[in-house]
N, C-alpha and C positions, 0 to 999 in steps of 0.2 A: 351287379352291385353287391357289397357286401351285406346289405339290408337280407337281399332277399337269400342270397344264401345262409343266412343264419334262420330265416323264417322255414327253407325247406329243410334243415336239418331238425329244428322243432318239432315240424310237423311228421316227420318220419318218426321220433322216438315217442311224440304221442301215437302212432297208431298202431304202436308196437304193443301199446300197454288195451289190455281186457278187463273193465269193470265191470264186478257184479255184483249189483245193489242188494246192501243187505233189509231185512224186513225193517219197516219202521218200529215194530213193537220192541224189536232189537236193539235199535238204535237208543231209545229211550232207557233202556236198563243197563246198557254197554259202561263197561271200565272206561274210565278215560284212558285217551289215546297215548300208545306210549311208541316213541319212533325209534326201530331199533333194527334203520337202518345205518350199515357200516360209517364212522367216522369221516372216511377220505372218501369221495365220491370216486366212479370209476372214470377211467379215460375220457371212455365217451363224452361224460358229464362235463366234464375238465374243460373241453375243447369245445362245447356247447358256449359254458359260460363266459367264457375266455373269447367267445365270436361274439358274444351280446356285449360284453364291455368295449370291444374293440369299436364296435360300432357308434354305442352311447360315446364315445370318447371322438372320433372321428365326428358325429352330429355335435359335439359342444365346440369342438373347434372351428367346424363352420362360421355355428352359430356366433362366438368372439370376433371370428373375423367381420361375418357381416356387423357386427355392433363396432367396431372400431372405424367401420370403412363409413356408418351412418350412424350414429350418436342420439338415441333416442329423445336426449338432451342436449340444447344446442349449448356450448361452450364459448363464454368469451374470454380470451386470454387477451391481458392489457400487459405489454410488453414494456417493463422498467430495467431503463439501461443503470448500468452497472456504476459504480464511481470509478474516476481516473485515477484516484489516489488511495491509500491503506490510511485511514486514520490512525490503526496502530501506531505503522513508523513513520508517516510524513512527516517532513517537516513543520514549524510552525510558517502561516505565514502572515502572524499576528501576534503581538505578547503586548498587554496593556499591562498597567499595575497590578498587584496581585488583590483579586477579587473572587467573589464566589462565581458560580457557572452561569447563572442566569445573568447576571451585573456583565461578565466576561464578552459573553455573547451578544445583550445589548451596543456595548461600548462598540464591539468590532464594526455592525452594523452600521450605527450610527457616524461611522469613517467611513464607509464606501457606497452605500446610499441616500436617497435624498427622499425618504418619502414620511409621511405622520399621518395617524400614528400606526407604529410600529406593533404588531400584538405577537408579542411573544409565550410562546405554550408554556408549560411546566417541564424544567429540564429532564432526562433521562440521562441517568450515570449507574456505567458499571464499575464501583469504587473496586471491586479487584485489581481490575487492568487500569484505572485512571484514564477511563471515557469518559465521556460525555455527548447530548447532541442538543441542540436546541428547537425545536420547530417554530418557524415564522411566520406572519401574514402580513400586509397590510389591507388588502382588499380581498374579494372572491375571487381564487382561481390565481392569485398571484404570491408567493410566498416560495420559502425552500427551507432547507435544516444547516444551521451550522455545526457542524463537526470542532471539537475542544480535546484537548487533552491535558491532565495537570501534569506541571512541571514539576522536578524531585529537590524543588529550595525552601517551597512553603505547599502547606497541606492547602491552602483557598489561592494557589495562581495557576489558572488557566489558560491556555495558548491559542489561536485558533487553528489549526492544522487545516483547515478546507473546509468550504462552502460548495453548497448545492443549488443551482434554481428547480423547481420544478418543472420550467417551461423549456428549458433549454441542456441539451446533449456534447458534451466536450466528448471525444473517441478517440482513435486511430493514435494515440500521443505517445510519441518518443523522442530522444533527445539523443543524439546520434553524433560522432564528425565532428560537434560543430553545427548541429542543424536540429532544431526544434520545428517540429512536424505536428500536426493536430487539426482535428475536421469541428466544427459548431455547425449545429443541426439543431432543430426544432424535439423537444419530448416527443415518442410518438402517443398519442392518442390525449395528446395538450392542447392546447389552443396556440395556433400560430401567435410565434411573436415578429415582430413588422419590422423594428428598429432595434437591433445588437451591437456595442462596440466592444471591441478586444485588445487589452494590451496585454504588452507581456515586459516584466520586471527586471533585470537581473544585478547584482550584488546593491536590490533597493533602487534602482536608476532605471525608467523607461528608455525602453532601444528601441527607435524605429521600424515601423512596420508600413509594410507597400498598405494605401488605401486612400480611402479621404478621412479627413481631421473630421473630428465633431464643428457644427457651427457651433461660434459657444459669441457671438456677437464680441470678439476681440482677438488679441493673438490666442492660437488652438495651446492647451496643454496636452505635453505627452502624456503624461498620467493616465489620461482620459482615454487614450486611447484612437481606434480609428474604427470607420461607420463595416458591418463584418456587409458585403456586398458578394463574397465567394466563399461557401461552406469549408476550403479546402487552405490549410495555413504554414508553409513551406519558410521558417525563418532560418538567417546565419544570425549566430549568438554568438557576441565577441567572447574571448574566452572569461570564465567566470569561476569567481572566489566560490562560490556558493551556487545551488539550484535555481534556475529562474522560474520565477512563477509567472505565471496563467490566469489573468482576471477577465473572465467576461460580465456584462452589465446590460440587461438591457435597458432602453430607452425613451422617455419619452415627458419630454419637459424635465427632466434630470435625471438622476438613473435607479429604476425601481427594482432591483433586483443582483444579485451578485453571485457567482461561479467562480471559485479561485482556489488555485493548491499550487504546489510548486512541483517539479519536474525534475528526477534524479536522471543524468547521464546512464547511460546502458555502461555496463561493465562493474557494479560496483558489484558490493556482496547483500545478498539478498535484505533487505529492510535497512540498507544502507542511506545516511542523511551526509551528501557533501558539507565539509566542514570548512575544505582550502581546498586549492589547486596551484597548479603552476609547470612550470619546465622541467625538467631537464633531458638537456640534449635536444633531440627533434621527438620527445614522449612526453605526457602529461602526466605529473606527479598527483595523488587528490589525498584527502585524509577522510577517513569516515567515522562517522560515529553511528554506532550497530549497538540496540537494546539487547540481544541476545547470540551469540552465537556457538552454531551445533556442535558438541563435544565441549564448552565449556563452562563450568557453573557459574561463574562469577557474572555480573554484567552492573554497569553498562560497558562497550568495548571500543575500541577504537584501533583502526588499521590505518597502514597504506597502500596505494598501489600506484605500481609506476604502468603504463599500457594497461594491460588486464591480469598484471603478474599482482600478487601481493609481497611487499617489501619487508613490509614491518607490520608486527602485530600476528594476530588481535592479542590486545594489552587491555584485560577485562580484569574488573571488581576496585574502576579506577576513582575513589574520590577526590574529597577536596584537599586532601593532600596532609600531611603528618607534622605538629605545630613542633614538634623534636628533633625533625631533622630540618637543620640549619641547611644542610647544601639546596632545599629546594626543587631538588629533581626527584620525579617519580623513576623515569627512565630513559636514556638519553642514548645514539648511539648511531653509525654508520649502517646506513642502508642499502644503499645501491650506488652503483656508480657510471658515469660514462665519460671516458676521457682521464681530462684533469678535473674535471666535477664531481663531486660525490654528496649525493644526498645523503641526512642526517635528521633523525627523526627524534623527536622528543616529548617527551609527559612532565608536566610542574605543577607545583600546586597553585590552587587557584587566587592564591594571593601577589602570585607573582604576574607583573605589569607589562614586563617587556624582556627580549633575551637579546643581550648583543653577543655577535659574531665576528672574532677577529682573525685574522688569519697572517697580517702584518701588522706589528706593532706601532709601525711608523704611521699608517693609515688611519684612519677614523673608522671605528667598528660599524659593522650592518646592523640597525638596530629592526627588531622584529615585533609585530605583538600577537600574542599567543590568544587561539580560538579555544571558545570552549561547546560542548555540545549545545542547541538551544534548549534542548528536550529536558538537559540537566547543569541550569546553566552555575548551580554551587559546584559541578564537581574539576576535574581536573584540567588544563588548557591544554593546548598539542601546537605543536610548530614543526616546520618544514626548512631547513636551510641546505642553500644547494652551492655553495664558496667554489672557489675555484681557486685550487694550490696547488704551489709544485711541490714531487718529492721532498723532504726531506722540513718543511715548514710542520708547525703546528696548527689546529684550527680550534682556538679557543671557544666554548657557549659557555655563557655567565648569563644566570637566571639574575635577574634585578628585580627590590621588592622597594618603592615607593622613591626611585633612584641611587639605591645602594646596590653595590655590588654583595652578592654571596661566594664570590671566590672562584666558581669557573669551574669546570672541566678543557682537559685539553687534549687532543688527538692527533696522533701522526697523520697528515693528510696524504699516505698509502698506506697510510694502516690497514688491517684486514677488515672485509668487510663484515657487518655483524659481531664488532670483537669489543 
């Protein structure tokens, strides 16, 4: 052991050393001691010391290990899952009239459960970012936070962007194909809950889901959802304008409790909020709306993507739009194409109602109406038109404000794409 080889190399250099005790009477009159041996210790010394720390160093790491391996102090970690959603960028999946945070947060409540009274904590907002979160009760042990964000039209209107129950765990959630996926599971170290129902939203419309209906002593409403009997939740989602949201509630003589946010498709750009979707060709077109994106100063922004390509955009530091320019358009313009199809992506300002799209004059134009971000709902609208013209045709967009025409832009329908 290294122990004891540093102990007999000790003992060696002590028995090297011959003390001779000087007289006591000596001792008492003696200069103070002055040590005047050499600075660098020799070799010897070196590799002495150098075996004694080696050792102390080797005994502490034992020693760590044994304390990590038994914990003189016993530890309970309480294991708090995560949320499914970024309050940052989620979506809203709630906008009441525009109110302070607290008033916000009631109101949303008071839509999706059924219990009194309701005791709401003191909000917590970080006005940098325009957070917010509310903490709720009604009873002991039953309660969750609503998550808020204020909107960029009025300084007091807040959105809900997602709820939390305490008792209950949404996980595994993605949005895939065509297929929203998602496991509900009990909080761990919560108190079972007995009775869960789950629906899920999309463009604001409940879509069927495998299970049993609530009794509700008449015909069942979807809204409400259906009784959760399998942890594990595998749905087809017809295709949608917009993110579908995620409400679960538990149960029990009405619904005390509420978990909801909505669910972005995989492929967008990171903190990306679907805005539209749609065709073209056998790919799905979407538009997004992104609070920030990397390399660009301006925000808020807004893209498109056709598959997992981006088309158009991002088109960042976009408001509500410029009262001098008559034509109407922020930016308008050929994006992709397949075929005799070609998609055409557009920015107007936010006074503008609707965009018709003609492409034969003899025909009655495609009339359109333009989205705008929720997160900012004064600033500018976006649309998507996907016509279908042959060579040599034009494909007029005319921004309409209150059913006037602004006069149009027009495009060769082989024009170049981007041009």
């Amino acid at each position: 052991m290294i122990e004891d080889d540093v102990r007999t190399m000790l003992r060696r250099r002590a028995d090297d050393i011959t003390v001779v005790p000087r007289p006591w009477s000596e001792l008492l009159d003696a200069p103070p001691v002055v040590d005047l041996r050499p600075a660098v210790p020799s070799q010897g010394r070196w590799l002495a010391v150098a075996a004694l720390l080696l050792a102390v160093g080797v005994a502490a790491t034992v020693l760590v290990a044994r304390q990590e391996d038994k914990p003189s102090v016993p530890v309970q970690q309480v294991q708090v899952p995560s949320l499914p959603f970024d309050p940052a960028t989620a979506a809203p999946v709630w906008a009441g009239d525009p109110a302070d945070l607290g008033a916000s947060a009631l109101a949303y409540l008071r839509s999706v459960v059924q219990v009194q009274p309701l005791v709401v904590d003191e909000p917590k907002v970080d006005a940098a970012a325009g957070l917010g979160s509310v903490r709720w009760a009604y009873q002991e042990g039953t309660g969750g936070i609503v998550y808020l964000r204020r909107l960029s039209d009025t300084p007091e209107h807040w959105a809900v962007v997602g709820s939390a129950d305490d008792e209950v765990s949404v996980s595994a959630v993605s949005y895939r194909d065509g297929r929203l996926r998602f496991a509900v599971a009990n909080t761990p170290g919560k108190t079972a809950v007995d009775s869960l129902a789950v629906a899920v939203f999309v463009d604001g419309a409940p879509i069927a889901l495998p299970g049993e209906t609530l009794p509700q002593g008449g015909p069942s409403d979807p809204a409400s959802g259906v009784l959760v009997r399998t942890p594990q939740f595998d749905v087809a989602v017809p295709r949608a304008m917009t993110a579908p949201v995620i409400r679960v509630r538990q149960v029990g003589g009405g619904f005390l409790s509420v978990t909801e946010f909505a669910v972005q498709p995989a492929g967008g750009p990171p903190g990306g909020r679907l805005l539209s979707g749609g065709l073209i060709g056998n790919e799905t077109w979407r538009i997004w709306g992104v609070d920030h994106v990397d390399g660009m100063h301006e925000s808020p922004c807004a893209l498109v993507t056709v598959g997992t390509r981006t088309v158009a955009g991002p088109l960042c530091g976009i408001s509500g739009g410029d009262p001098t320019d008559a034509s109407h358009f922020i930016q308008v313009g050929p994006a992709s194409r397949a075929g005799d199809v070609t998609l055409y992506f557009g920015a107007v300002e936010a006074e503008v109602d609707e965009v018709w799209v003609t492409t034969d004059p003899a025909q009655p134009p495609a009339v359109l109406v333009p989205v705008a971000d929720p997160v900012h709902p004064a600033g500018a609208r976006f649309f998507v038109t996907t016509p279908t013209a042959r060579p040599g045709q034009v494909v007029t967009i005319d921004p309409r404000v209150d059913g006037h025409s602004t006069g149009g832009q027009g495009f060769p329908a082989d024009g170049p794409i981007g041009g």
